[in-house]
N, C-alpha and C positions, 0 to 999 in steps of 0.2 A: 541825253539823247541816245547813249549806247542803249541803254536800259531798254527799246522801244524792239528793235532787231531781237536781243536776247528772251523775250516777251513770244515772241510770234515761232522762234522755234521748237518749243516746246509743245503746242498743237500742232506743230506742223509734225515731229518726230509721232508723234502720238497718234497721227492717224496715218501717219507712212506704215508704221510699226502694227497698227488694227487692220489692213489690207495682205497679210502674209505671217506666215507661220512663224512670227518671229522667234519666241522662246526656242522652238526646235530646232530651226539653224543655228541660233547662236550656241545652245548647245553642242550639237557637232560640229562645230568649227572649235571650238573651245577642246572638246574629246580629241580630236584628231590633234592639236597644238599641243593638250598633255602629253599626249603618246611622242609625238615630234622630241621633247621635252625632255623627257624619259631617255630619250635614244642617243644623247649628250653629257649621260650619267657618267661617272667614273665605272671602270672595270670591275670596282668592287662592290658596288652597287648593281650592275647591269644582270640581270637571272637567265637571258637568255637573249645571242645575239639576234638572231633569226633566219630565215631559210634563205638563205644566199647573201646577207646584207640590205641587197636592193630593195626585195618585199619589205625590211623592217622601215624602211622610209617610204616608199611607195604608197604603202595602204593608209598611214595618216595623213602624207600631203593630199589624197584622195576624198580623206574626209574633210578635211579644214574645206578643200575645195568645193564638193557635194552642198557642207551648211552653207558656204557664202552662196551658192547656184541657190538654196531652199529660201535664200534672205531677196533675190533680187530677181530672181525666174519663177514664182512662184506656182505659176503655169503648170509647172511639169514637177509640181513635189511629188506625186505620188512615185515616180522613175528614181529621182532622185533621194527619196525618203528609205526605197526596197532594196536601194544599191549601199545606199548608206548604214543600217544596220547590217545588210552580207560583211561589208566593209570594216563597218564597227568590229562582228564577230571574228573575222578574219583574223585581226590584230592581235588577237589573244593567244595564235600560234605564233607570229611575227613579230611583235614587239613588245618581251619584255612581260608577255602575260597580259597583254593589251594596256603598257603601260601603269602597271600594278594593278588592275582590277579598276581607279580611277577612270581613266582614258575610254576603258571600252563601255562603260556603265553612262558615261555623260554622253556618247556616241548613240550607245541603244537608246537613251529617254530621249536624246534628241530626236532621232529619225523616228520614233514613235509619237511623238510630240506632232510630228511634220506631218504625219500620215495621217491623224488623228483629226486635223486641224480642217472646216467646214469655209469657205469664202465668204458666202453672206449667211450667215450664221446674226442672227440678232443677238444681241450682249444680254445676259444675263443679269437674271433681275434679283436682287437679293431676296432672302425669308422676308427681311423686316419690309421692307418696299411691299413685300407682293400681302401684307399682313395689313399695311393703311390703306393699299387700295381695298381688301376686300370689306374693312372697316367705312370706308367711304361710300361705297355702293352699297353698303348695306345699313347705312345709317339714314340717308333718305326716303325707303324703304320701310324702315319702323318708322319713321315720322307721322308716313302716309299711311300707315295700319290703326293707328291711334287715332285716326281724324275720325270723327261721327262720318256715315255714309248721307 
C-alpha cells in the first residue's frame, strides 16, 4: 500500500518541476548557500573578508532567496533572474572572490538558466524521434509512387 502514494509523486514532482525554471533557481540557490559556505571558512582559508562584513552575507542570503522566488514565483523570473546575476556578480567583491570562483559561477548559469527559460515552450523532440517520423511520412508516400496509376 505505501508503494501506491510514492508512485504518484514522482509525475507529480515532474510536472511541478516542467511549469518553472527549475534548474535555474536551484542553481542560484545552491551559488548563493556555496558562498554562505565559504563565509564559515577558517581565517586561513578566508582570501578576503569583505566590504563592511554585512555585504559578505547579505548578497548570498539574497541569492539563495532570488532562486527560491525563481522556484515558486515564476511570474516575475525575468526581475528576479537580472537582480540575481547583479547579485551573483556582486559577490566576487564580497565574498571571498564570489566564494572561490564556485559560488558566483553556479549564481550566473543559474540566473541565466532562469532568464533563458520560455513558459509554454513545447519539449523537445529528439534527432532520433524527429528521424522515424520523417521515415514514416515518407514511407507511405513511396508506397503510393510505386502503385500503377
Amino acid at each position: 500500500m505505501p508503494e501506491r502514494p510514492r508512485q504518484a509523486l514522482r509525475p507529480a514532482f515532474r510536472g511541478w518541476r516542467a511549469r518553472r525554471p527549475f534548474w535555474g533557481g536551484l542553481l542560484l540557490a545552491l551559488g548563493g548557500g556555496e558562498i554562505l559556505f565559504t563565509e564559515k571558512a577558517s581565517m586561513k582559508v578566508v582570501m578576503h573578508i569583505g566590504m563592511q562584513g554585512l555585504a559578505g552575507y547579505l548578497l548570498p542570503t539574497l541569492m539563495v532567496l532570488l532562486g527560491l522566488l525563481v522556484l515558486f514565483n515564476p511570474g516575475q523570473r525575468l526581475f528576479y533572474s537580472l537582480t540575481g546575476i547583479l547579485v551573483s556578480l556582486g559577490t566576487w567583491l564580497t565574498s571571498n572572490l564570489g566564494g572561490f570562483f564556485i559560488g558566483l559561477l553556479l549564481g550566473a548559469t543559474g540566473s541565466c538558466l532562469a532568464f533563458g527559460w520560455l513558459p509554454d515552450q513545447e519539449p523537445r523532440v529528439s534527432r532520433r524521434k524527429r528521424r522515424r517520423q520523417a521515415r514514416a511520412t515518407a514511407q507511405p508516400l513511396e508506397e503510393r509512387a510505386g502503385e500503377p496509376a
